[in-house]
N, C-alpha and C positions, 0 to 999 in steps of 0.2 A: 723215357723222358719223365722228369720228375712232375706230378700235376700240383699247380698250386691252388690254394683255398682260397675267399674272399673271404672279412671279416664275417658276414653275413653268414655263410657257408662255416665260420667256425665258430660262433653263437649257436648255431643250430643244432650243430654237432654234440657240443656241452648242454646244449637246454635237453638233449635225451640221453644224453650217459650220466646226467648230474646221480640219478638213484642208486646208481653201481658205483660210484663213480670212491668215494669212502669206501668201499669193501678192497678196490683197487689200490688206495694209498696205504690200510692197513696191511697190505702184501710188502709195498713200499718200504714200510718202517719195518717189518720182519727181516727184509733185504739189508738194514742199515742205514736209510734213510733218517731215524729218528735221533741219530748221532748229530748226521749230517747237521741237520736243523738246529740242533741245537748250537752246535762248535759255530755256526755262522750268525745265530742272530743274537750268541750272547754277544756281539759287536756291536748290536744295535741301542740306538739313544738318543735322548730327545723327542724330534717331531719325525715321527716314523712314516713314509708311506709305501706302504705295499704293493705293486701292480702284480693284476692277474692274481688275485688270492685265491681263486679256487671254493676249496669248499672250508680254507680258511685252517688249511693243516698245519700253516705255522703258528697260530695264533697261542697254543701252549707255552712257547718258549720265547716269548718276546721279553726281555727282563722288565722290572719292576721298575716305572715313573716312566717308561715310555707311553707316548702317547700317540697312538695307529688310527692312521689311514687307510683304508683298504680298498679298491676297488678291484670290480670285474668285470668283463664282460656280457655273462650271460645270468640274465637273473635266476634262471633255477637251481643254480651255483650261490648264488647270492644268499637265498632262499636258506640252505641248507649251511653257508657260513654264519648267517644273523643265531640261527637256534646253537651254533659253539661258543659264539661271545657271552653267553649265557655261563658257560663253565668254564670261565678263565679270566682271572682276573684284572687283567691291561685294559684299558681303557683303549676301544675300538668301535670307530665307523666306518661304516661299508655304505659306499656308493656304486652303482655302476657307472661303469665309466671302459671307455676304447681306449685300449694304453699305447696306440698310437698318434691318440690325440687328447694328450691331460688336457683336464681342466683347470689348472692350478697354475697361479703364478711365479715366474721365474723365482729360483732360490727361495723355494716355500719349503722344505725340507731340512731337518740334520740328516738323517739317513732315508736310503731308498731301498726295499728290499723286494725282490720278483726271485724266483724259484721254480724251476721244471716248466720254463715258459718258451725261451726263448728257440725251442724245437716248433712250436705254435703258430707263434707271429704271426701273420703273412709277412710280414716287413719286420723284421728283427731289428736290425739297425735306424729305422724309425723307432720304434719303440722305446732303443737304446739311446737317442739322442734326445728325446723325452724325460726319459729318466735322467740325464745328465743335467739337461734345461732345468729343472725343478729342484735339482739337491743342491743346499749351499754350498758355496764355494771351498769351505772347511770340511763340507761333510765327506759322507762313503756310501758308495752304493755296493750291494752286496748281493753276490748272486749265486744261486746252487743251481746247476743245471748239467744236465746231461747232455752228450754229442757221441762223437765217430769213437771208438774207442782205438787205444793207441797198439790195440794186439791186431797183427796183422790178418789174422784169418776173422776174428768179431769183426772188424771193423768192412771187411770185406765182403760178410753174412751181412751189415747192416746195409753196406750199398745196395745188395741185390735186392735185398727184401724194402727199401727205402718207402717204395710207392706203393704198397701190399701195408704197408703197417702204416703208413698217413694215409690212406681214405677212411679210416677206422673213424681220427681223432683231429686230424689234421698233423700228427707228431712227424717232424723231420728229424729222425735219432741219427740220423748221420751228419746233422750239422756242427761245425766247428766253434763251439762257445766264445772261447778266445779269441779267435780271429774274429767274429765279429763283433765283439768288445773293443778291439782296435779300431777297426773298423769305423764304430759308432766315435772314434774322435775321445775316446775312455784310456787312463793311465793305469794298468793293472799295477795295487803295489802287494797284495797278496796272493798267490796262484797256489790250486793244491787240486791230483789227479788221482782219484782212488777206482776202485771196481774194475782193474782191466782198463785204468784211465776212460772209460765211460763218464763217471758223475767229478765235475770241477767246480769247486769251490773257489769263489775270486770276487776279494774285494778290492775295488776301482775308487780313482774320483777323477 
């Protein structure tokens, strides 16, 4: 039986892996990841907001006259995104903030951007109706996130091992990104499956 996290329970979690927590995404970007990033938020523009930034690993590759938003949940994540906005040049506030519950008013965004989250959640599909809630009606919400992978023996190692690698971090890597992007009431108009179809790229609105 899968065990699930409370928000609380996954604050906690990130308020003590925050210190390793960049040694982890540098393995990330070694992986391919730093492609990923980029190919996705050169889309981004306008009034940016980021949920679940992390320690703020996108923040390199936001193009120039965007203007970011960024919240997180746990502040020792927070902490360690405020000392990158220091060396990159967009224009970026970091608030904590629950990205199941913005604090931001309806259609307060052009784009919305979350990455490597939606495995996290406790409520993914809340999250994602949030994110919908808040981007204009024009805009694009843009999302890099990993799931089940489409090879039949990974995806099968991921089941098994599902609850052995979420008490770690809270990560559900066998969840289905796309589906629940639907799910969340979201019109996928770009979809792209790389890594053994693990990490999908999908921009919504």
């Amino acid at each position: 039986m899968t065990t699930k996290y409370t928000t609380e329970e996954i604050k906690r979690k990130y308020n003590d892996f925050a210190s390793i927590y960049s040694t982890m995404e540098r393995v990330q970007e070694l992986l391919g990841l730093r492609k990923l990033r980029q190919r996705l938020l050169q889309r981004a523009s306008g009034e940016v907001l980021e949920v679940a930034c992390g320690t703020g690993a996108n923040f390199p590759y936001y193009p120039q006259g965007c203007a970011v938003t960024a919240v997180d949940l746990s502040p020792a994540m927070v902490k360690i995104a405020e000392q990158r906005t220091k060396t990159v040049a967009s224009n970026i506030n970091i608030q904590l903030m629950d990205a199941e519950q913005l604090a931001f008013p309806e259609k307060s965004f052009d784009t919305v951007v979350s990455t490597l989250t939606l495995c996290t959640f406790p409520d993914p599909i809340a999250a994602l109706e949030e994110m919908k809630r808040v981007c204009r009606k024009d805009g694009r919400i843009l999302l890099l996130e990993h799931g089940r992978s489409s090879n039949r023996l990974v995806g099968r190692f991921q089941d098994i091992r599902e609850d052995a690698h979420a008490k770690r971090l809270g990560c559900h890597w066998n969840r289905e990104p796309l589906e629940l992007v639907e799910q969340a009431g979201l019109h996928p108009i770009v979809t792209r499956r790389t890594l053994l179809g693990i990490f999908h790229e999908i921009e919504a609105n």
